[in-house]
Steps between C-alpha positions, in 0.01 A plus 500: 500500500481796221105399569463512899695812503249667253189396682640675810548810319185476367320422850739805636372723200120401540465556807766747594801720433842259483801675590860436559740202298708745349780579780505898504883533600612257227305572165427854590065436497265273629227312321141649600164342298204651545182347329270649261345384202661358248476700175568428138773786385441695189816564467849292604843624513798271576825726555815273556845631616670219280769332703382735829499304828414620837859646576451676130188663633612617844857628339293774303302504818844600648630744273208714494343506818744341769245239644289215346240557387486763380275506155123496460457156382659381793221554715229318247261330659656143361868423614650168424847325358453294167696215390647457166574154396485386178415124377622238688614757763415599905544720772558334814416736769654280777885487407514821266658674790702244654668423170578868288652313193127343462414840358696464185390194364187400347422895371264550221573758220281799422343267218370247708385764739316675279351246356389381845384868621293510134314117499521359869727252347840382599750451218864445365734746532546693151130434436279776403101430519495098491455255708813192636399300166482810300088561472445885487308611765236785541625826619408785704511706201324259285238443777458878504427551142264189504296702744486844280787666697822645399851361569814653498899421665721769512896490585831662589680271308453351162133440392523178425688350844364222650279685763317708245499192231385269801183646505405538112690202311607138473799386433752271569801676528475890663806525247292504171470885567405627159285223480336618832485810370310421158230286750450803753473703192261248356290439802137588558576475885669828541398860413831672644849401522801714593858464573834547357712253260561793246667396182664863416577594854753369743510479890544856562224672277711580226458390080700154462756498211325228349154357602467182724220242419576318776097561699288592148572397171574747258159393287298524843680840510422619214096410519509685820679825314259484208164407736401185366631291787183320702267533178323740344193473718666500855868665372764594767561881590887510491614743802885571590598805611455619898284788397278233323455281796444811679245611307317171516434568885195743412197534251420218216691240386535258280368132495850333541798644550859362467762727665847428444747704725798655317736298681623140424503261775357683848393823541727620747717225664704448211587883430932535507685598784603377824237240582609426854499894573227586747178560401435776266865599476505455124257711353166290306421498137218814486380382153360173641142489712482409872322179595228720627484704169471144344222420731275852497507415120415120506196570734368820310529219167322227685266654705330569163299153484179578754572115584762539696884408420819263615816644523857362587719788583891375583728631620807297336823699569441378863633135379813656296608703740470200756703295241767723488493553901467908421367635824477825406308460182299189684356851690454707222286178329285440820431875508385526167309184542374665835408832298230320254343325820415846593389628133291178518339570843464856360315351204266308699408801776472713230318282211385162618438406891648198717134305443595489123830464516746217642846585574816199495795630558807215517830340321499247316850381689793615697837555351836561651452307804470811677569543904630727786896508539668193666286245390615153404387188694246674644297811379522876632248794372549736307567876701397786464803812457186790523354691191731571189741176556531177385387284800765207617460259277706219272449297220540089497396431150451629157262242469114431590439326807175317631411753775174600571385884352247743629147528415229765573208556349170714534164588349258302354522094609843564686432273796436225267854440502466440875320122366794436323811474796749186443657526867698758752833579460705530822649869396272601212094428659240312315588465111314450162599295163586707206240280299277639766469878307284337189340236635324797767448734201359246270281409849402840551391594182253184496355665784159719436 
């Protein structure tokens, strides 16, 4: 089936433009392909809203503008769902919405989906960058630095979560975190990393009592303090304050660059107060950088190699705040997440071009179960309550669930993911495989 529907795309593609699937009064867009040739990108970004479903998107969509949609990545040329699965699961398009409970079982963990979104290959849950029988498998980032590019992944959590590890490491266990963190450290596959997981700050900014080893070993710490952390040939440019990342943004930079916000566990989510207040009610830690800020710098860094670079940027608050059904802070996550999509669109008008450069922007699952009021048995939207308010919206789980997740994507090679649809979904359109982001990239950058 997956191959019938992808030959009439293609036939639609070749020989004109294929509109429509995408039901405009339910997700808020419409799909629209338009051929052109196929193009091997210099440079790849990946940006994940970790735990962000569609309802996660069109709630910032909400807050800020009233209607959906609303931000510039919305109207990419490539608009699709993406399913999430991990080993051993599926997505069954035909009783998803007859049955809402089906939702909440068979979810993969940000592991898994990483790992899938890094090597085009479905895995365990709580695996990190290995296969079902525990084989590692080639990574973006690996597959990047094979071809003389850079690499980098970027977070608003800690560094070494399981989206950000997912695309450097393997492991067994996403738990081993200071063992993570000694293998990012240690690998030739990335050339900038950057996220919090402090050991002498806690959650709001401020100096810890005592230091917490709980991300970075205190020897890994100190090699980092000292400069003799990655080797004496390719060392690691240590980089922690907001002024620092700041600075990064503009002129030269250094070779690799590991920035560790002065924060412990996220950047902002985590800060004290009320976290159910609405959004931006309880004033954010000023000493920490913005996602954007993160992502000037990481570009700037990367877009040193002449090669071109890979770069994971994540927005991982997204998932915590989802966890801990915090609707106000869910916005002020999206909207920071939303912010370094436009820094990176900036980047690109302003230093690269779209024939260079290919765009994903996605989740790597839903969390919360998230849905309009009233719904139960059967399923109600989310509404809109105008600019400035939290739309009408609850919470079913604190959980992942097996829904489907938006995906756009454009520049160089984007409508190669339209070769790569599994089916239609009844609400949702035509939808992708998560395993479908690598395999295309490690397609596309075959191509001459």
């Amino acid at each position: 089936m997956k191959m019938l529907i992808r030959n009439i795309l293609l036939g639609l593609i070749l020989f004109g433009d294929f509109c429509g699937c995408c039901p405009a009064d339910k997700q808020g867009s419409h799909c629209c392909y338009r051929s052109s040739p196929q193009q091997s990108p210099k440079n790849v970004i990946i940006m994940i809203a970790d735990g962000g479903g569609f309802n996660h998107y069109k709630s910032a969509d909400y807050y800020n503008c009233g209607h959906s949609p609303c931000q510039p990545y919305e109207d990419f040329p490539i608009r699709l769902a993406m399913s999430t699965y991990p080993y051993t699961g599926s997505y069954d398009a035909n009783i998803v919405w007859r049955s809402v409970d089906y939702l909440d079982k068979g979810a993969t963990d940000s592991a898994a989906a990483a790992t899938a979104m890094a090597t085009g290959v479905k895995t365990r849950n709580k695996t990190l960058g290995l296969d079902a029988k525990g084989q590692p498998i080639l990574n973006l980032s690996e597959r990047a630095k094979q071809l003389g590019k850079a690499a980098g992944v970027i977070t608003t959590v800690f560094f070494d979560d399981a989206t950000p590890a997912g695309f450097v490491v393997h492991n067994g266990a996403r738990s081993n975190l200071t063992q993570i963190a000694d293998d990012m450290l240690d690998s030739n596959s990335v050339d900038c990393i950057m996220g919090a997981g402090h050991p002498f700050y806690d959650s709001d900014g401020k100096h810890a009592q005592e230091p917490n080893y709980k991300y970075i070993s205190d020897k890994t710490w100190a090699a980092l303090k000292n400069g003799s952390a990655g080797g004496s040939s390719n060392p690691w440019m240590l980089v922690q304050t907001r002024a620092e990342f700041q600075a990064l943004a503009n002129g030269k930079t250094p070779n690799r660059v590991f920035g560790l916000v002065q924060v412990y566990d996220t950047t902002q989510q985590k800060r004290s107060g009320d976290a159910f207040a609405a959004p931006y009610q309880v004033p954010f830690t000023q000493t920490v950088p913005t996602l954007a800020e993160m992502t000037n710098a990481a570009l700037n860094v990367l877009n040193n190699d002449p090669n071109g670079f890979f770069i994971m940027i994540e927005g991982g608050a997204v998932d915590w705040a989802a966890h801990a059904n915090e609707s106000g802070r869910l916005i002020e996550e999206m909207n920071d997440f939303n912010k370094s999509i436009e820094a990176v669109i900036r980047w690109i008008d302003n230093d690269s071009n779209w024939n260079e450069t290919l765009v994903i922007i996605t989740a790597d699952h839903e969390t919360g179960h998230l849905t309009g009021l009233g719904s139960g048995k059967t399923w109600n939207d989310i509404i809109s309550n105008g600019p400035g308010k939290l739309p009408a919206m609850e919470w079913h789980s604190k959980n992942h669930t097996n829904s489907l997740v938006p995906f756009f994507a454009k520049g160089a090679g984007a409508e190669k993911f339209t070769e790569t649809i599994d089916g239609n979904d009844p609400l949702r359109g035509p939808y992708i495989d998560n395993t479908d982001i690598a395999n295309t990239i490690f397609t596309l950058w075959l191509a001459k």
